[in-house]
Jmol script that loads the backbone (N, CA, C; Angstrom):
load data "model"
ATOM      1  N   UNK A   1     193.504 159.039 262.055  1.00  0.00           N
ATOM      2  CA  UNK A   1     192.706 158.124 262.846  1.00  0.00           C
ATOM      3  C   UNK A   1     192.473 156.847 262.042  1.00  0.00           C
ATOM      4  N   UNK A   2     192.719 155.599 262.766  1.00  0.00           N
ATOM      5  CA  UNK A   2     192.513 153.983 262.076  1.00  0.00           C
ATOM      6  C   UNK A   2     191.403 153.890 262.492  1.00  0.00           C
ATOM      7  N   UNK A   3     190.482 153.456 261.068  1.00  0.00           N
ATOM      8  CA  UNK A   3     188.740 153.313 261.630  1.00  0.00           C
ATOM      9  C   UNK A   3     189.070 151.569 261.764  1.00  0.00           C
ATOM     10  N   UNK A   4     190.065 150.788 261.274  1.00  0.00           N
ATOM     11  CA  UNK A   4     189.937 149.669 261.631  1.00  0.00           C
ATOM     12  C   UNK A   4     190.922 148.957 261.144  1.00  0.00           C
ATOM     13  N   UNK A   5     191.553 147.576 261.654  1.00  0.00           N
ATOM     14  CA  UNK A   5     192.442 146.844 262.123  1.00  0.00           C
ATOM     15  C   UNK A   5     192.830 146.414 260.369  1.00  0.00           C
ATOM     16  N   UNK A   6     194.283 146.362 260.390  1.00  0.00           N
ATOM     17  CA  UNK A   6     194.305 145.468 258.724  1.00  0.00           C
ATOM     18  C   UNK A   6     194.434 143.662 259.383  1.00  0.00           C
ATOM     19  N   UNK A   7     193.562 142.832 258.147  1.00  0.00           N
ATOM     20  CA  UNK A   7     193.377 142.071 258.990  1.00  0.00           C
ATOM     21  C   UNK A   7     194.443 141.179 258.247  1.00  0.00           C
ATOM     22  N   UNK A   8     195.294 140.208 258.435  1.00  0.00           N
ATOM     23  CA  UNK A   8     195.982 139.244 258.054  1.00  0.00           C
ATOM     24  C   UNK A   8     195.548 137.762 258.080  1.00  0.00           C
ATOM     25  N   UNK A   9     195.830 137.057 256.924  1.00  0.00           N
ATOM     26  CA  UNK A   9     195.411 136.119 256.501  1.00  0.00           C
ATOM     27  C   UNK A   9     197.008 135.330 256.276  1.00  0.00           C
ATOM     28  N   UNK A  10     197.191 133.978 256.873  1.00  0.00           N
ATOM     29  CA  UNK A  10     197.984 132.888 256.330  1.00  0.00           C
ATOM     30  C   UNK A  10     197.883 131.848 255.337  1.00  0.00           C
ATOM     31  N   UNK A  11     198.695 131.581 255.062  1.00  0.00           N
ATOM     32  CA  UNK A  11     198.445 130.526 253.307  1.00  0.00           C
ATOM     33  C   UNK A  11     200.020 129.986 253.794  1.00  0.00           C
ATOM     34  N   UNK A  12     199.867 128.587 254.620  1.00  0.00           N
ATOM     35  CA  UNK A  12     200.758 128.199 255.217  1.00  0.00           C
ATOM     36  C   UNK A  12     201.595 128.789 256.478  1.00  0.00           C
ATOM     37  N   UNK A  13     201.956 127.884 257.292  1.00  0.00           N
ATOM     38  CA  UNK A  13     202.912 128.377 258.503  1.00  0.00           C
ATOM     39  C   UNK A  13     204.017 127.407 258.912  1.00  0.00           C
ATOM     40  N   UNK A  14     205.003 127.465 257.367  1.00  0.00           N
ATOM     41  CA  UNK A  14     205.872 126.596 257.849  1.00  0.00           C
ATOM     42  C   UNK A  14     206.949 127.669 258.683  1.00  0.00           C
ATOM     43  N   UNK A  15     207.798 127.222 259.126  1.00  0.00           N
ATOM     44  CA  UNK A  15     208.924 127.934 260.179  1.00  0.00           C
ATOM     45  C   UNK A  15     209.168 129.052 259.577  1.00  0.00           C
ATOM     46  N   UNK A  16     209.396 130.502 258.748  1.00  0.00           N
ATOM     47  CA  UNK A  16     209.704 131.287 258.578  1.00  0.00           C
ATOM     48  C   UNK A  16     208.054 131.886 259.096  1.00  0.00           C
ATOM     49  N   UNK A  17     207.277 131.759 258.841  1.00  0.00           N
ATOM     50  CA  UNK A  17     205.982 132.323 259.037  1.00  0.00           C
ATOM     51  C   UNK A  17     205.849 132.141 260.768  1.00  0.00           C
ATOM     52  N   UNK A  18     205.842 130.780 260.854  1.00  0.00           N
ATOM     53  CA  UNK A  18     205.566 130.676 262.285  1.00  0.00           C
ATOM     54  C   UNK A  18     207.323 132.164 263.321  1.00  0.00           C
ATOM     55  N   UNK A  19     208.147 131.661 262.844  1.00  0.00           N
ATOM     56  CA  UNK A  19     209.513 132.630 263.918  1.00  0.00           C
ATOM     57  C   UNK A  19     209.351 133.708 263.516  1.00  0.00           C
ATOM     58  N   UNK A  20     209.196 134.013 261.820  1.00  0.00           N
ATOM     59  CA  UNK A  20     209.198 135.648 261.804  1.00  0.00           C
ATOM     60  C   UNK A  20     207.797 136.221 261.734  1.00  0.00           C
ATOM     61  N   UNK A  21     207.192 135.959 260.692  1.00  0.00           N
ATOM     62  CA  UNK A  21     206.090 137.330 260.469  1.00  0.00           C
ATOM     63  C   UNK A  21     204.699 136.824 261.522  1.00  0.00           C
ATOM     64  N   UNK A  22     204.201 135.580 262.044  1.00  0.00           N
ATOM     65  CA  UNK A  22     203.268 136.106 263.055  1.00  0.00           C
ATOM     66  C   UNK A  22     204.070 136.802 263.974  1.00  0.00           C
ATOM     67  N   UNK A  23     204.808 136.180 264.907  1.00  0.00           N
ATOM     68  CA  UNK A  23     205.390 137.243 265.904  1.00  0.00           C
ATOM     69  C   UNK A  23     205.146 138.625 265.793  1.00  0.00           C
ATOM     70  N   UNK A  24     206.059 138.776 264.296  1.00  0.00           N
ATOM     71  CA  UNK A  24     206.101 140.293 263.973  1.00  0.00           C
ATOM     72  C   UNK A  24     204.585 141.258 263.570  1.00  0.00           C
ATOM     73  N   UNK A  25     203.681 140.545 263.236  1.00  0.00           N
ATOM     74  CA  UNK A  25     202.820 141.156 262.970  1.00  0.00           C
ATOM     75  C   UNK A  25     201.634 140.910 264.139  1.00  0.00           C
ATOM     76  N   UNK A  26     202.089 140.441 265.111  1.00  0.00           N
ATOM     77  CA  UNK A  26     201.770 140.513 266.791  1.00  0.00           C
ATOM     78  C   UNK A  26     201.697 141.242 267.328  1.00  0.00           C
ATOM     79  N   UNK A  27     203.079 142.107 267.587  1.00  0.00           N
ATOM     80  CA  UNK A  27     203.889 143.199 267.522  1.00  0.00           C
ATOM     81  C   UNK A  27     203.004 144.638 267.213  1.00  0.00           C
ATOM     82  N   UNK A  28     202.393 144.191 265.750  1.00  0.00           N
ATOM     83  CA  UNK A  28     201.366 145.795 265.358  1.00  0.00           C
ATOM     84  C   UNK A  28     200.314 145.901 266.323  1.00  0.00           C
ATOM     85  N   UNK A  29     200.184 147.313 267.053  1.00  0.00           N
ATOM     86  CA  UNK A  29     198.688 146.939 267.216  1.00  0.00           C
ATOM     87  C   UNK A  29     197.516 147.087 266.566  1.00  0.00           C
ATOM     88  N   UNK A  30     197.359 147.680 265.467  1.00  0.00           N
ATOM     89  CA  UNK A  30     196.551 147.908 264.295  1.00  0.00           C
ATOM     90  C   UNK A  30     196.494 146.628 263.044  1.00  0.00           C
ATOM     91  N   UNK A  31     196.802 146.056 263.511  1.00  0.00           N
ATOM     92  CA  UNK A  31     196.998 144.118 263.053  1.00  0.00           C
ATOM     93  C   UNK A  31     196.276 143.168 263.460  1.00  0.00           C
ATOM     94  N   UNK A  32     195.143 142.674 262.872  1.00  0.00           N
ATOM     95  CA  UNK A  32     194.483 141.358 263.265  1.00  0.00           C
ATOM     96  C   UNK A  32     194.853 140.014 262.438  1.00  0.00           C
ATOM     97  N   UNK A  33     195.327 139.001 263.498  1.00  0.00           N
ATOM     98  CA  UNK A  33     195.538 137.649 262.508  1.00  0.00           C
ATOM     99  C   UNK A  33     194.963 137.065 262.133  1.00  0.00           C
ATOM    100  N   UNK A  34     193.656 137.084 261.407  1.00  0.00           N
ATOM    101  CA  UNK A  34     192.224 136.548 260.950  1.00  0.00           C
ATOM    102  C   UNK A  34     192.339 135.288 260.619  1.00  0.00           C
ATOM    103  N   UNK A  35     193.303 134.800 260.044  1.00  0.00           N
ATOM    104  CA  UNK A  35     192.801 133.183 259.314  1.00  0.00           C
ATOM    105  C   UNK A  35     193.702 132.901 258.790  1.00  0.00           C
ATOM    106  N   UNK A  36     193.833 131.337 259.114  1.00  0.00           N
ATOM    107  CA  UNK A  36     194.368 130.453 258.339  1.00  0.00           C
ATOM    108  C   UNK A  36     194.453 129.693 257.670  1.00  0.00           C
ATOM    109  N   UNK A  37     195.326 129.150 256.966  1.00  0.00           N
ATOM    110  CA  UNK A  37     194.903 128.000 256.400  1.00  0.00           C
ATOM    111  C   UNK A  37     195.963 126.950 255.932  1.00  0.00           C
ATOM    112  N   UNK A  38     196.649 125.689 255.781  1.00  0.00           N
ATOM    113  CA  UNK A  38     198.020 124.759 256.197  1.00  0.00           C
ATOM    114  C   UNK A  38     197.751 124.001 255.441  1.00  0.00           C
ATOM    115  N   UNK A  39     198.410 122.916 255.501  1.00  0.00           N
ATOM    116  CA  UNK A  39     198.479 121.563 254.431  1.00  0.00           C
ATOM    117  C   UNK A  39     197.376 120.616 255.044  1.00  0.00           C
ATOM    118  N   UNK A  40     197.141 120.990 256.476  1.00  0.00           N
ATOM    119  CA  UNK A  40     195.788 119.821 256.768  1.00  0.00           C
ATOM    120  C   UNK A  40     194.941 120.499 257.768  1.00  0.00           C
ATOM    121  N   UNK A  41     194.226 120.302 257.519  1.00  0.00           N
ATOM    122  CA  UNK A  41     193.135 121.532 258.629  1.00  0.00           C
ATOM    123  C   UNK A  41     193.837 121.443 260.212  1.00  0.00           C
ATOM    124  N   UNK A  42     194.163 119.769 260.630  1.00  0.00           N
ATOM    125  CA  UNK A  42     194.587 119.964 262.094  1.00  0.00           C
ATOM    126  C   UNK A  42     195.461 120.703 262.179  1.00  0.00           C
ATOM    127  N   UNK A  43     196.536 120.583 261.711  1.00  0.00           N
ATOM    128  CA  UNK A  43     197.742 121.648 261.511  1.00  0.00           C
ATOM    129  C   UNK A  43     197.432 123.090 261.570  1.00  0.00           C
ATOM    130  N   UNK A  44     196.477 123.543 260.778  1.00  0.00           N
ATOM    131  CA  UNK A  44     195.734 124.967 261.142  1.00  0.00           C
ATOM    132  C   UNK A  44     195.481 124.942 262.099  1.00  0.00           C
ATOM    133  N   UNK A  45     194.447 124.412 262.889  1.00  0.00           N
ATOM    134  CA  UNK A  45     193.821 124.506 264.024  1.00  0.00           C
ATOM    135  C   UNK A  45     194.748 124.633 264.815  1.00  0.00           C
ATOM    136  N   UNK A  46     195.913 123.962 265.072  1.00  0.00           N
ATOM    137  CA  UNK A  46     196.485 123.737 266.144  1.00  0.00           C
ATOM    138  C   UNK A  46     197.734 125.458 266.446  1.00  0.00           C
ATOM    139  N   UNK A  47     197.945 125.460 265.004  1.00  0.00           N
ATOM    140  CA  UNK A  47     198.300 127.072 264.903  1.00  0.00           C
ATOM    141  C   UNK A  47     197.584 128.124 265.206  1.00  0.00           C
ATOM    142  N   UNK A  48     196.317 128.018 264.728  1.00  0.00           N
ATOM    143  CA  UNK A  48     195.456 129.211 265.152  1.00  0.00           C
ATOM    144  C   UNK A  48     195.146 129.074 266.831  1.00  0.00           C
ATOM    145  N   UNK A  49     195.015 128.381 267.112  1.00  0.00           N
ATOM    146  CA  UNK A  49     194.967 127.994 269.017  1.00  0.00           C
ATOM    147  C   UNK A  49     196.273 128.931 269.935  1.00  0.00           C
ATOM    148  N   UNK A  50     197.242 128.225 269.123  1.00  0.00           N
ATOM    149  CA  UNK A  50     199.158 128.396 269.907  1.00  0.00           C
ATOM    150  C   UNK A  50     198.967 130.189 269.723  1.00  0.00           C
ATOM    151  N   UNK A  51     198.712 130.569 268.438  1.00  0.00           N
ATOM    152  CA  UNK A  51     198.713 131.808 267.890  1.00  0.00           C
ATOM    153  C   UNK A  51     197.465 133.147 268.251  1.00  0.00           C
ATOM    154  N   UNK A  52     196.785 132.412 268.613  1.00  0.00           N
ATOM    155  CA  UNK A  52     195.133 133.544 268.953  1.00  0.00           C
ATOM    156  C   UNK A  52     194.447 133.600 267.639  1.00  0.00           C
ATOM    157  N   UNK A  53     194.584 133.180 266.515  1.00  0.00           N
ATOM    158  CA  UNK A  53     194.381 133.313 265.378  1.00  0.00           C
ATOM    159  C   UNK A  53     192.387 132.973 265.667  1.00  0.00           C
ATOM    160  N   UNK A  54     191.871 133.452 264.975  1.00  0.00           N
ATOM    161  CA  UNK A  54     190.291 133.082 265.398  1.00  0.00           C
ATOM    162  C   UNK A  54     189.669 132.555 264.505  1.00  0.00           C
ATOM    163  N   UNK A  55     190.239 132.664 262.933  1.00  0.00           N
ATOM    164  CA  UNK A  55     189.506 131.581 262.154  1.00  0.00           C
ATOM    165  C   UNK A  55     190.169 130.722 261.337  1.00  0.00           C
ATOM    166  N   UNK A  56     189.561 129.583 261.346  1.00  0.00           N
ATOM    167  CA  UNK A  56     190.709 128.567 260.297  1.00  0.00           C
ATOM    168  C   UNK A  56     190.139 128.513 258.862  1.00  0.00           C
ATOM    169  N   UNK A  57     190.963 127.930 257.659  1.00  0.00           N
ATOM    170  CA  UNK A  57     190.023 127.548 256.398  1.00  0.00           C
ATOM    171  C   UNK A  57     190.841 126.264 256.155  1.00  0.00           C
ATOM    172  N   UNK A  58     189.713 125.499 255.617  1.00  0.00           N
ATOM    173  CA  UNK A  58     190.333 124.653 254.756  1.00  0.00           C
ATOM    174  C   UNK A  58     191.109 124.278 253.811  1.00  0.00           C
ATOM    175  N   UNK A  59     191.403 125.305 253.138  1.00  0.00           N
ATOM    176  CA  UNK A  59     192.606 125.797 252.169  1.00  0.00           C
ATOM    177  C   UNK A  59     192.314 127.191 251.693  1.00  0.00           C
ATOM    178  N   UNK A  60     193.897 127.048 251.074  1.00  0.00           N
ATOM    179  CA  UNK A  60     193.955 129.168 250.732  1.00  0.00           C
ATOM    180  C   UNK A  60     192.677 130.012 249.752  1.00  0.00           C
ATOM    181  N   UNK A  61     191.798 129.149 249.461  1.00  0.00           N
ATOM    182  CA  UNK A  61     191.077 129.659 248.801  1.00  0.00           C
ATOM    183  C   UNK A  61     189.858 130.539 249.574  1.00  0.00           C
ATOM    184  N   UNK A  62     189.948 129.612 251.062  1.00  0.00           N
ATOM    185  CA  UNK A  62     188.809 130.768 252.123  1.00  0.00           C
ATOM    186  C   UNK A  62     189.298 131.380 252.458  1.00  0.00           C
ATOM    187  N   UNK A  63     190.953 131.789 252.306  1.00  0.00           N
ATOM    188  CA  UNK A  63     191.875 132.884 253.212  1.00  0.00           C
ATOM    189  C   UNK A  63     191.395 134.273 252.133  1.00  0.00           C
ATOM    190  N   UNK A  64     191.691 133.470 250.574  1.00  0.00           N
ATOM    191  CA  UNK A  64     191.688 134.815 249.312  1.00  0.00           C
ATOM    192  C   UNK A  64     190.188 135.445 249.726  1.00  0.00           C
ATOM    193  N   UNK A  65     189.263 134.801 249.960  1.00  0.00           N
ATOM    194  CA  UNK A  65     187.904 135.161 250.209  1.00  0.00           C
ATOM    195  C   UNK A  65     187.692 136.058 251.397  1.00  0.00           C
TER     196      UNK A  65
END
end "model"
wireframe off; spacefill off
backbone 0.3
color backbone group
């Protein structure tokens, strides 16, 4: 029994991230895409929107957190 979701964190989404591993880790259902974080916050935002992603950071240091 899964008492709860593994949650995933991004630290960039250039094109291998964006075609392969969100998709793929879409795919799990025991997979949450928690947060991101890109070279400029809009760029996050605009990924976490396209993606369902629910939280953004300002850089990878709120993702490690």
């Amino acid at each position: 029994m899964i008492l709860s979701k593994l949650r995933i964190g991004f630290i960039g989404t250039g094109a291998n991230t964006r075609k392969m591993h969100i998709p793929g880790f879409q795919k799990c259902e025991d997979v949450e895409l928690s947060i991101v974080a890109n070279r400029s916050l809009e760029s996050a935002q605009a990924v976490a929107k396209r993606e369902g992603i629910k939280r953004v950071a300002k850089d990878w240091r709120a993702v490690v957190e």
